[in-house]
DSSP file (Angstrom, degrees, kcal/mol; ACC not computed):
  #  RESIDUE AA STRUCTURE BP1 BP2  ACC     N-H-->O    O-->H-N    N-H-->O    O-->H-N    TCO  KAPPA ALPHA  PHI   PSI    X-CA   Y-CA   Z-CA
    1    1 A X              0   0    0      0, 0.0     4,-0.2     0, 0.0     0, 0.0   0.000 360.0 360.0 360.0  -5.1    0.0    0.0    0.0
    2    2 A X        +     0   0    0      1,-0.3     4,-0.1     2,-0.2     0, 0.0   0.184 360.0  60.8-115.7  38.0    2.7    2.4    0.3
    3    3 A X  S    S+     0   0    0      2,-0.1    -1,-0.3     3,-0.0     4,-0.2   0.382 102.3  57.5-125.4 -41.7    3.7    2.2   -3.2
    4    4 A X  S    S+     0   0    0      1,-0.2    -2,-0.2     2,-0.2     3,-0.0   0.445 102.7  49.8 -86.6   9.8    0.6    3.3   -3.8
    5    5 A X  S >  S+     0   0    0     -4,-0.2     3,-0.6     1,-0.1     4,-0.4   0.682  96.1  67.0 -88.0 -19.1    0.8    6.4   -1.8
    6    6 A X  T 3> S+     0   0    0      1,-0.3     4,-1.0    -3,-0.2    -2,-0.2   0.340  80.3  92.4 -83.4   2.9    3.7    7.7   -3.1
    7    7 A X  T 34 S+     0   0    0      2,-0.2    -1,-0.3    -4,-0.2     4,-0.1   0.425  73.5  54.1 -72.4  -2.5    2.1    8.2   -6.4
    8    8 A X  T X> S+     0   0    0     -3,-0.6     3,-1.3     2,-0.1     4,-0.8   0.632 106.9  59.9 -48.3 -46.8    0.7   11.6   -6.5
    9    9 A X  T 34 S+     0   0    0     -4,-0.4     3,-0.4     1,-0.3     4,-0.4   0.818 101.3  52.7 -53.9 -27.3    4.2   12.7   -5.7
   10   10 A X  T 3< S+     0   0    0     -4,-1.0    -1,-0.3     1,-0.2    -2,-0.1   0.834 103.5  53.6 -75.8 -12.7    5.5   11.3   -8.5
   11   11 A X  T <4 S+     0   0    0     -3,-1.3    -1,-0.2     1,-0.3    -2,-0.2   0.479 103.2  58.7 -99.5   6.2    3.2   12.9  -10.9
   12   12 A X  S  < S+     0   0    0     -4,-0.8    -1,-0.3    -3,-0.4    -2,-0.1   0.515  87.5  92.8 -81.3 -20.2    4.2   16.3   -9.5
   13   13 A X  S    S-     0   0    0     -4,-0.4     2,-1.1     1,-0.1    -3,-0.0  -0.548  83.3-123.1 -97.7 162.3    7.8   15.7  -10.4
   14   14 A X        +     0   0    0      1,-0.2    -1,-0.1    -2,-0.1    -3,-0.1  -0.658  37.3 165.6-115.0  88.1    8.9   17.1  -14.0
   15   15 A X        +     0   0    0     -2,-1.1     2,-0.5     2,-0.1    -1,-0.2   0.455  26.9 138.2 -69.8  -5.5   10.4   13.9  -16.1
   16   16 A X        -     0   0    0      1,-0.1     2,-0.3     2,-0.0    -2,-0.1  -0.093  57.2-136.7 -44.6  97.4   10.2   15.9  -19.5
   17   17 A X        -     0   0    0     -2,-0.5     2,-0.5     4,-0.0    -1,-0.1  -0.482  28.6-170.6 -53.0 112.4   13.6   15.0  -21.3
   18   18 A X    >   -     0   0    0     -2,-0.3     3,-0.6     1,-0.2     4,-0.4  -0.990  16.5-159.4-109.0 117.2   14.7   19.3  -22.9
   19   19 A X  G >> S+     0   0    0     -2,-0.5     3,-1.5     1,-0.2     4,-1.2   0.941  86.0  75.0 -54.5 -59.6   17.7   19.0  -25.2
   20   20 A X  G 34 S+     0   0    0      1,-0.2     3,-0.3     2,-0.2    -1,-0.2   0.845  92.2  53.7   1.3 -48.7   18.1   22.8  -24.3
   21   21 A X  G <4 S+     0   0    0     -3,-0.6    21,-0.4     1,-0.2    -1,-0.2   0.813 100.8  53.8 -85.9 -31.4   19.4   21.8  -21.2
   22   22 A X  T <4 S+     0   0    0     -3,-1.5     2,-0.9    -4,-0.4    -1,-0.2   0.407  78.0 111.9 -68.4 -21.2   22.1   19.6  -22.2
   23   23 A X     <  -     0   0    0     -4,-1.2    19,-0.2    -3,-0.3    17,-0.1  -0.437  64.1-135.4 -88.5 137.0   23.6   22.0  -24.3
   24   24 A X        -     0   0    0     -2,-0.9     2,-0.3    17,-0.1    17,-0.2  -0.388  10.6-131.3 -76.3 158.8   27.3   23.2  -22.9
   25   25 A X  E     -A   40   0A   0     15,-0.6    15,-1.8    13,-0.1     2,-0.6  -0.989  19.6-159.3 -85.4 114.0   28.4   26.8  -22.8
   26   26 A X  E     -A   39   0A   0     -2,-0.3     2,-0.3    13,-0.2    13,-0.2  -0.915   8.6-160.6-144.5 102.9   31.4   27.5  -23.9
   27   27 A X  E     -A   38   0A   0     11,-1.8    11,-5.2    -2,-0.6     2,-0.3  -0.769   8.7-158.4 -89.7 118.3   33.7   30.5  -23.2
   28   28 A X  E     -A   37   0A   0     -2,-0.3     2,-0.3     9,-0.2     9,-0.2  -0.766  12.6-178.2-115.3 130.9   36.4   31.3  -25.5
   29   29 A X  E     -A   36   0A   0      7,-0.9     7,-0.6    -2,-0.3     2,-0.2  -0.755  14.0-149.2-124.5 169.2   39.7   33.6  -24.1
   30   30 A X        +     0   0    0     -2,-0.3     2,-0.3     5,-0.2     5,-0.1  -0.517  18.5 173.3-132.1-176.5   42.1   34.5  -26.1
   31   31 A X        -     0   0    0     -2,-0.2     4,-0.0     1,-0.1    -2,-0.0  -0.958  45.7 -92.7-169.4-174.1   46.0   35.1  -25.3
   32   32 A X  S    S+     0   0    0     -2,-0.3    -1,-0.1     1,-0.2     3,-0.1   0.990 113.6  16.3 -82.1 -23.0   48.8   35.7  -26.7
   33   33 A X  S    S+     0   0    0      1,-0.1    20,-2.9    -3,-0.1    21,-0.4   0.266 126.9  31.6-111.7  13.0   50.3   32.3  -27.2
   34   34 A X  E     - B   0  52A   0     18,-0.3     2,-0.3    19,-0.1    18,-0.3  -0.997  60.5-146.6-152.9 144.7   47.4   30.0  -26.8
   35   35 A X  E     - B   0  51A   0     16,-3.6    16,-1.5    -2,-0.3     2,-0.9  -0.974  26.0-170.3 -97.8 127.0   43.3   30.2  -27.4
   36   36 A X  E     -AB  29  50A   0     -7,-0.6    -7,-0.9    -2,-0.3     2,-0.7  -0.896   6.6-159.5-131.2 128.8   41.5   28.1  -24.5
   37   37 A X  E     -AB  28  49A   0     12,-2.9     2,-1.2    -2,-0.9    12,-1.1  -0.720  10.3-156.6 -83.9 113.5   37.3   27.1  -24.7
   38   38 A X  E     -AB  27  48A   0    -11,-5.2   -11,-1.8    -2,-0.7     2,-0.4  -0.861   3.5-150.3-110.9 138.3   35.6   26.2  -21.5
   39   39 A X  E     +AB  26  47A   0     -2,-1.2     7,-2.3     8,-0.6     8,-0.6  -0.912  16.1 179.0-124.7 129.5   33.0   24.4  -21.5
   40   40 A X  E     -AB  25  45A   0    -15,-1.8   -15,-0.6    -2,-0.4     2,-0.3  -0.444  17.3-160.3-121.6 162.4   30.4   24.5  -19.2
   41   41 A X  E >  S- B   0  44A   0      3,-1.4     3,-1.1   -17,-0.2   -17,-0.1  -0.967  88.9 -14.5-138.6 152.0   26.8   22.8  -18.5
   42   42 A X  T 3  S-     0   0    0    -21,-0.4     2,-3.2     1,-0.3    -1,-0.1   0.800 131.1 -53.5  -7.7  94.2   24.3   24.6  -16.1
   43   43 A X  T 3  S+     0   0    0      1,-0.1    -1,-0.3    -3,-0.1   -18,-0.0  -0.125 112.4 129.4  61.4 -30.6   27.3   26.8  -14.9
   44   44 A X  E <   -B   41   0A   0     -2,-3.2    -3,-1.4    -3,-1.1    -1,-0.1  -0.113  55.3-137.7 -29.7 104.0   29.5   23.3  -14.1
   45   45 A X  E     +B   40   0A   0     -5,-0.2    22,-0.4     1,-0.1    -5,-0.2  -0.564  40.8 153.3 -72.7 140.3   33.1   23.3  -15.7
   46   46 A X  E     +     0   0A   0     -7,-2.3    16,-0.5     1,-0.2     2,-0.4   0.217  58.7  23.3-147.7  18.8   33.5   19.9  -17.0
   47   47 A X  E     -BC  39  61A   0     -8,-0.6    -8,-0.6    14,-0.2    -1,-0.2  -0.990  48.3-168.3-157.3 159.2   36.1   20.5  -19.9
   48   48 A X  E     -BC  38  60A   0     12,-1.4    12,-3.7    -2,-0.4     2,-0.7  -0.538   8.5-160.3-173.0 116.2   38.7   22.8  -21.2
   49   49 A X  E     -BC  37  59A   0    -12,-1.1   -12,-2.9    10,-0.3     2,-0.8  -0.784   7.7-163.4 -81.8 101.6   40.0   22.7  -24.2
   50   50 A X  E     -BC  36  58A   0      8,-2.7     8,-0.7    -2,-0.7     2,-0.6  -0.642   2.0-170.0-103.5  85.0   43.8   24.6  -24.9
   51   51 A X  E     -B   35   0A   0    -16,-1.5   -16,-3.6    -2,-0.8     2,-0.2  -0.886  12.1-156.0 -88.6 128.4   45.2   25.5  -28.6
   52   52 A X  E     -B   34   0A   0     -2,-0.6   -18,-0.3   -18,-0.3   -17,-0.1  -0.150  30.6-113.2-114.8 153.8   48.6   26.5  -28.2
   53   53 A X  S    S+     0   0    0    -20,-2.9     2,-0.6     1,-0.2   -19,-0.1   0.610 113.7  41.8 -63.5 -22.7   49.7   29.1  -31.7
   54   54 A X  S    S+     0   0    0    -21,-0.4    -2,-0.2     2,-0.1    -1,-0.2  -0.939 109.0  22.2-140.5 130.8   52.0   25.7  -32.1
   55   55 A X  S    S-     0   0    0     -2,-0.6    -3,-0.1    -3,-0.1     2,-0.1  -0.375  92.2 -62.4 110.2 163.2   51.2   22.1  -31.7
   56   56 A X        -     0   0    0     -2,-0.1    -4,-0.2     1,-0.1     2,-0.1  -0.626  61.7 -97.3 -84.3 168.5   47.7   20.3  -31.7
   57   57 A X        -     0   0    0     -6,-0.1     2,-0.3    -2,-0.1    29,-0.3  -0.238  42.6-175.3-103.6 154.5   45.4   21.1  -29.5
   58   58 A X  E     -C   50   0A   0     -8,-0.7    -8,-2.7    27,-0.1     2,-0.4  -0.981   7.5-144.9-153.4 168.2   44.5   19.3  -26.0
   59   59 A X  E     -CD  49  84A   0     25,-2.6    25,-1.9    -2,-0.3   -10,-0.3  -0.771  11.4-141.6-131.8 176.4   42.3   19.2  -23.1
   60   60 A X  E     -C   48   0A   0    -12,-3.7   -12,-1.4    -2,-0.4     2,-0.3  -0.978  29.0-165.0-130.5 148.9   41.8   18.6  -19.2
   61   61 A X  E     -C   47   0A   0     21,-0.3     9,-0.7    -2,-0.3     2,-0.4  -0.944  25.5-126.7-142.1 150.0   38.8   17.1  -18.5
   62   62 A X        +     0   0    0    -16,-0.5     7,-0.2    -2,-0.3   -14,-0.0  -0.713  32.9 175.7 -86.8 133.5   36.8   16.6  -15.0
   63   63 A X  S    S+     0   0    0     -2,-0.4    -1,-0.1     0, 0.0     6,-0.1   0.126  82.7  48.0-118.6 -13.9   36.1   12.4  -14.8
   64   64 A X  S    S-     0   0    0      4,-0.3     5,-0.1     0, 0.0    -2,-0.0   0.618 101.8-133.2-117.6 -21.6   34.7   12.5  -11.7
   65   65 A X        +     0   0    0      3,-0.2     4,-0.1   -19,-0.1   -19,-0.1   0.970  69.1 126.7  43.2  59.2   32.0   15.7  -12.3
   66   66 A X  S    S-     0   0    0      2,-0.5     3,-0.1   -22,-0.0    -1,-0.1   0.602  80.6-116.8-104.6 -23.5   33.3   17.1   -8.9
   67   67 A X  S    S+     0   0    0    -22,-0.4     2,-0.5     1,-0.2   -22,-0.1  -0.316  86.6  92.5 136.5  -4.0   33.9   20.4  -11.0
   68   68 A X  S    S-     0   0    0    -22,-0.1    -2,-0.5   -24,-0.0     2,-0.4  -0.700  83.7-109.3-112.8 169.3   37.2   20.4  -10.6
   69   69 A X        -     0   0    0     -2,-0.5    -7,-0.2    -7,-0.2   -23,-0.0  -0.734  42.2 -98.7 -87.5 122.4   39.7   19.0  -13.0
   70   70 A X        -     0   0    0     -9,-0.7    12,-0.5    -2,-0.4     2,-0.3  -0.070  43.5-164.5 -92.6 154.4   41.7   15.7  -11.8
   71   71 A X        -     0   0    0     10,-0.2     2,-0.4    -3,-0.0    10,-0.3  -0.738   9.7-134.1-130.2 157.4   45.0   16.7  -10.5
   72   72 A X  E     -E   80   0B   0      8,-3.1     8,-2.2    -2,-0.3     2,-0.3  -0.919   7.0-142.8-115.8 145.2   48.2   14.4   -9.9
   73   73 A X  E     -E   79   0B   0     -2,-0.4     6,-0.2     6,-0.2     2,-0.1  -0.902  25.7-157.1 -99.1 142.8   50.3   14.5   -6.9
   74   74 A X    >   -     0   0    0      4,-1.8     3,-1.2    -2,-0.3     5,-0.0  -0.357  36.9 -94.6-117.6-131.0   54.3   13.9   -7.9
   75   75 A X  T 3  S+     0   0    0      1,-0.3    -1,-0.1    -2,-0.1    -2,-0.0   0.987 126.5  58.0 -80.7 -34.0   56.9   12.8   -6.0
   76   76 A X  T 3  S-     0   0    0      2,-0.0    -1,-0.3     1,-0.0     3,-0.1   0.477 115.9-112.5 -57.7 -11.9   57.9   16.3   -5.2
   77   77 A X  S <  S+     0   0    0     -3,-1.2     2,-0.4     1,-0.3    -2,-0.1   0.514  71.9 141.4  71.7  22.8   54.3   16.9   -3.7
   78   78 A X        -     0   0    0      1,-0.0    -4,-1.8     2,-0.0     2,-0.6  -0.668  48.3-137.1 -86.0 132.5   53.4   19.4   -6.7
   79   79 A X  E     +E   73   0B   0     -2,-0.4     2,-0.3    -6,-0.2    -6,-0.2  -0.865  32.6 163.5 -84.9  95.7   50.2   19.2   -7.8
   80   80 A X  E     -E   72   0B   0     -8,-2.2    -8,-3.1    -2,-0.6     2,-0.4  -0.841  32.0-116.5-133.7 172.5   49.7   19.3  -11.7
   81   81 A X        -     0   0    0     -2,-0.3     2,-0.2   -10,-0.3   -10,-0.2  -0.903  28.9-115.6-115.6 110.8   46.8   18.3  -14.2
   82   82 A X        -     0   0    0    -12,-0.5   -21,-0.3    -2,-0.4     2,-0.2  -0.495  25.0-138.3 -91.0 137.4   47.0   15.6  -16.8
   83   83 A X        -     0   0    0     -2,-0.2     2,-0.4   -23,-0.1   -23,-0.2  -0.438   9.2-152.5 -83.1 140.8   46.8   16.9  -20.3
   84   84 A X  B     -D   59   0A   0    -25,-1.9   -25,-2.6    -2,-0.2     2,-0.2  -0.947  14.6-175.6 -97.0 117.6   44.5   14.7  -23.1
   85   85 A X        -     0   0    0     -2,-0.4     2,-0.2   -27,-0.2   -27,-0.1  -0.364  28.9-118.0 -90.8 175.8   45.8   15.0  -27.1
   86   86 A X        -     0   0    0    -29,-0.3   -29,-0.1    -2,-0.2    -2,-0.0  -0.815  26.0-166.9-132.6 116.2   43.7   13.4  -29.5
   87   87 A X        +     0   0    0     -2,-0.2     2,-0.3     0, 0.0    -1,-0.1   0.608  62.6   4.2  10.6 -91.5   45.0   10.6  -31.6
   88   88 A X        +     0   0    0      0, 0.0     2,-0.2     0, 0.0     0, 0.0  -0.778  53.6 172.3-139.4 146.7   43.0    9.7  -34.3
   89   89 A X              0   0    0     -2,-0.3    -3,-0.0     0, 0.0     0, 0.0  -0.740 360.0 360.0-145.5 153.2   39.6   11.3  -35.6
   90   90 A X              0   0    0     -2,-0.2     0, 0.0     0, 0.0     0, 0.0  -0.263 360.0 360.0-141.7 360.0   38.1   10.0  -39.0
């Protein structure tokens, strides 16, 4: 019976799938030796993409959706952020 009471709360709640909502924001900076995009979804950073004026382009990427961007400790205790290339694209 209490599977059946918790129904009118479910039909309050709003399951409508919005592609809108899904779509990232993406703030472009400029500099002098590098262009870098972040990209955001409702305000979250969960990417950033860095083209350098030389070399291909690469990114850091959040794995975790904690908002921050996964960091390595090294032996030194230095904290630094591992950079992504990409490969291959067809």
């Amino acid at each position: 019976m209490t599977g059946f009471l918790a129904l009118p709360a479910l039909a309050e709640l709003d399951l409508e799938y919005r592609e809108e909502t899904l779509e990232p924001e993406v703030q472009l900076k400029a500099y002098e030796n590098r262009t870098v995009e972040e990209y955001r979804i409702n305000g979250n950073l969960y990417m950033i993409k860095i083209k350098p004026k030389f070399g291909p382009a690469y990114y850091l990427v959040d794995d975790t959706g904690s908002g921050e961007l996964d960091l390595r400790r090294t032996a030194s205790g230095r904290d630094i952020v591992i950079p992504r290339w990409t490969l291959l694209t067809w």
